[in-house]
C-alpha positions as CSV (number, residue, x, y, z in Angstrom):
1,X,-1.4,8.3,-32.6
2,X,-4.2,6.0,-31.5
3,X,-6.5,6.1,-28.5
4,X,-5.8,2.6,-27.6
5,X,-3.0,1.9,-24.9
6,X,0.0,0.1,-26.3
7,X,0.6,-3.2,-24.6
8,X,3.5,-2.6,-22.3
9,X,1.9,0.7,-20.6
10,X,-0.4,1.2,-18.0
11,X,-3.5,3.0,-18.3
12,X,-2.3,6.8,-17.3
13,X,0.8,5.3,-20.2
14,X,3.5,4.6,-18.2
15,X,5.9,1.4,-19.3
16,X,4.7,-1.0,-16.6
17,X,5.0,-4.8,-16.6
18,X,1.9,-7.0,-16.5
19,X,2.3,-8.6,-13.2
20,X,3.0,-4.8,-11.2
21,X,-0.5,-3.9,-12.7
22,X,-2.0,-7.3,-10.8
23,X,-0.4,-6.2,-7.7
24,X,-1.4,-2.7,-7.8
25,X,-4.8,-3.6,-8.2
26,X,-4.5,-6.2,-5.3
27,X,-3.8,-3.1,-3.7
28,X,-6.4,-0.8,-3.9
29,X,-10.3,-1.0,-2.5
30,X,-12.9,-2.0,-4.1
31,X,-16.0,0.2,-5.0
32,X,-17.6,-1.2,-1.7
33,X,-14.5,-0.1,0.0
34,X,-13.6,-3.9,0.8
35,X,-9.4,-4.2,0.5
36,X,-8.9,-7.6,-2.3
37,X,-6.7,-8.7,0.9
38,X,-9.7,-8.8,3.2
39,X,-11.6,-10.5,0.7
40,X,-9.1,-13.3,0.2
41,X,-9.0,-14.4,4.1
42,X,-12.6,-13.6,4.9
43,X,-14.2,-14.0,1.6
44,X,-15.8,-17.4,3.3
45,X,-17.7,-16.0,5.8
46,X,-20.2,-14.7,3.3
47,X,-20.9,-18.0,1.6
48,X,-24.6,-19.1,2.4
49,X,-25.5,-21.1,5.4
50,X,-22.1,-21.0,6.7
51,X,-23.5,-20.1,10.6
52,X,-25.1,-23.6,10.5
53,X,-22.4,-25.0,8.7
54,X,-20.3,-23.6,11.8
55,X,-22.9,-24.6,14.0
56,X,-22.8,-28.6,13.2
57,X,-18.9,-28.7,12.8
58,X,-18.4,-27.6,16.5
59,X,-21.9,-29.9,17.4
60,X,-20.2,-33.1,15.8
61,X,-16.2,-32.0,16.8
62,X,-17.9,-31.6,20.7
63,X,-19.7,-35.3,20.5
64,X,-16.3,-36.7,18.9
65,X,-14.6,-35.2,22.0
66,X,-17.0,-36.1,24.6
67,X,-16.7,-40.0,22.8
68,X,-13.0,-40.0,23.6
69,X,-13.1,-38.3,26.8
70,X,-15.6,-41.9,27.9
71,X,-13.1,-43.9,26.4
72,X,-9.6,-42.4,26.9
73,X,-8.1,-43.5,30.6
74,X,-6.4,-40.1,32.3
75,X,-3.9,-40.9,35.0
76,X,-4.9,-37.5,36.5
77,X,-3.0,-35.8,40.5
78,X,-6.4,-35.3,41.9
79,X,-9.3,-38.2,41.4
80,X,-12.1,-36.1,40.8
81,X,-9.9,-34.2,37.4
82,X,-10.7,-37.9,35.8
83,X,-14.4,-38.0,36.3
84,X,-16.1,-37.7,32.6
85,X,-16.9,-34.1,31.6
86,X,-15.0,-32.6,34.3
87,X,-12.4,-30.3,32.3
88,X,-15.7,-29.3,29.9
89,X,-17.3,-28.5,32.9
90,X,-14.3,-26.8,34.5
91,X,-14.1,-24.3,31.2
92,X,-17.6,-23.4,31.4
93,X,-17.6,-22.4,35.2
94,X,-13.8,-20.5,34.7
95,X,-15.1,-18.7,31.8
96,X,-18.5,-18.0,33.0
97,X,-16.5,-16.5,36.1
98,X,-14.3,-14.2,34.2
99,X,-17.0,-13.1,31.9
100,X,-19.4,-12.0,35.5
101,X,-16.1,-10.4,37.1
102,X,-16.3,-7.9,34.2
103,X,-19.1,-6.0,35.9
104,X,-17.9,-5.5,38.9
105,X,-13.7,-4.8,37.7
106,X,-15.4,-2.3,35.3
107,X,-17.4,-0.8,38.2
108,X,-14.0,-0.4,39.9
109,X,-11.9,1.1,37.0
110,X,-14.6,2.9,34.9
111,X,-14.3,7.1,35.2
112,X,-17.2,9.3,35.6
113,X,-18.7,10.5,31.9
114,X,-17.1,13.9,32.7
115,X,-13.8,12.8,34.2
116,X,-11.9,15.6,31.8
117,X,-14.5,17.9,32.0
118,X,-17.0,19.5,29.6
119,X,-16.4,18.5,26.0
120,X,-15.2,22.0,24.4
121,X,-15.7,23.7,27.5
122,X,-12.1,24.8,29.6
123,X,-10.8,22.2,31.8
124,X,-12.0,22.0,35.5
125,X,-8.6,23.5,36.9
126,X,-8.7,26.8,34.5
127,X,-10.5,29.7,35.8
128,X,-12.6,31.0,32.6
129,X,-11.9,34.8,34.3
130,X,-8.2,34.8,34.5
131,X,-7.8,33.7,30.2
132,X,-6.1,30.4,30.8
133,X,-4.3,31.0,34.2
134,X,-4.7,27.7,36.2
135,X,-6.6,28.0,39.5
136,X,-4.8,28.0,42.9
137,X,-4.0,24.8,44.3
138,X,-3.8,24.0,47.9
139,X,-0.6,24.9,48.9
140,X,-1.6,28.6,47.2
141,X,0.7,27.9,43.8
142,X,-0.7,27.7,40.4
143,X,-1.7,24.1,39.4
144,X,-0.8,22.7,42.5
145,X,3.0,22.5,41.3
146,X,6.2,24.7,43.7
């Protein structure tokens, strides 16, 4: 018996075929713990310059658009929708609007840091006295339930 493994078994020496030993290490992390899957769809975002690259695409894809927006003739409901720019413009102020409505809707929705109480400490309707028993509520029943 040799140490080497014979050709039709994997290395722990089961019978496997060639192409299940591909996949199964298409499967597994690398040692930088980056999945082969997640380097085959975002391998390109660490080739060099590409944040310029990206950069003068959109730059040259905007300058192409503004171009045919001075030439192409829109038969547009309301007058001012055909002025040059305007739908470029419109985008800008809509999304600079939602982006600034953040801060006050999360002002409105976000909870206080101790909302459910004390981390690892009992919750605010438990009396620490009575082992567990929930306080009175305001009808005199426990937990405010009849």
């Amino acid at each position: 018996m040799t140490d080497e493994t014979p050709s039709g078994r994997d290395t722990s020496g089961r019978f496997v075929k060639r192409a299940a030993e591909t996949v199964n290490a298409m499967s597994r992390t690398n040692a930088k713990g980056v999945h082969p899957m997640a380097k085959v769809l975002f391998g390109w975002t660490e080739a060099k310059n590409i944040g310029a690259i990206l950069f003068w695409v959109l730059a040259v894809l905007s300058i192409i658009l503004v171009l045919a927006d001075l030439v192409i003739h829109r038969h547009e409901y309301l007058h001012f929708a055909e002025s040059t720019g305007f739908f470029g413009l419109w985008g800008f102020v809509s999304f600079s609007f939602v982006v600034l409505m953040g801060w006050p809707l999360g002002r409105l929705l976000r909870r206080d840091e101790n909302y459910y109480g004390d981390a690892g400490g009992p919750p605010n309707d438990v009396d620490p006295d009575l082992e567990g028993q929930p306080l009175p509520g305001p009808n005199g029943t426990h937990g405010g339930h009849h």
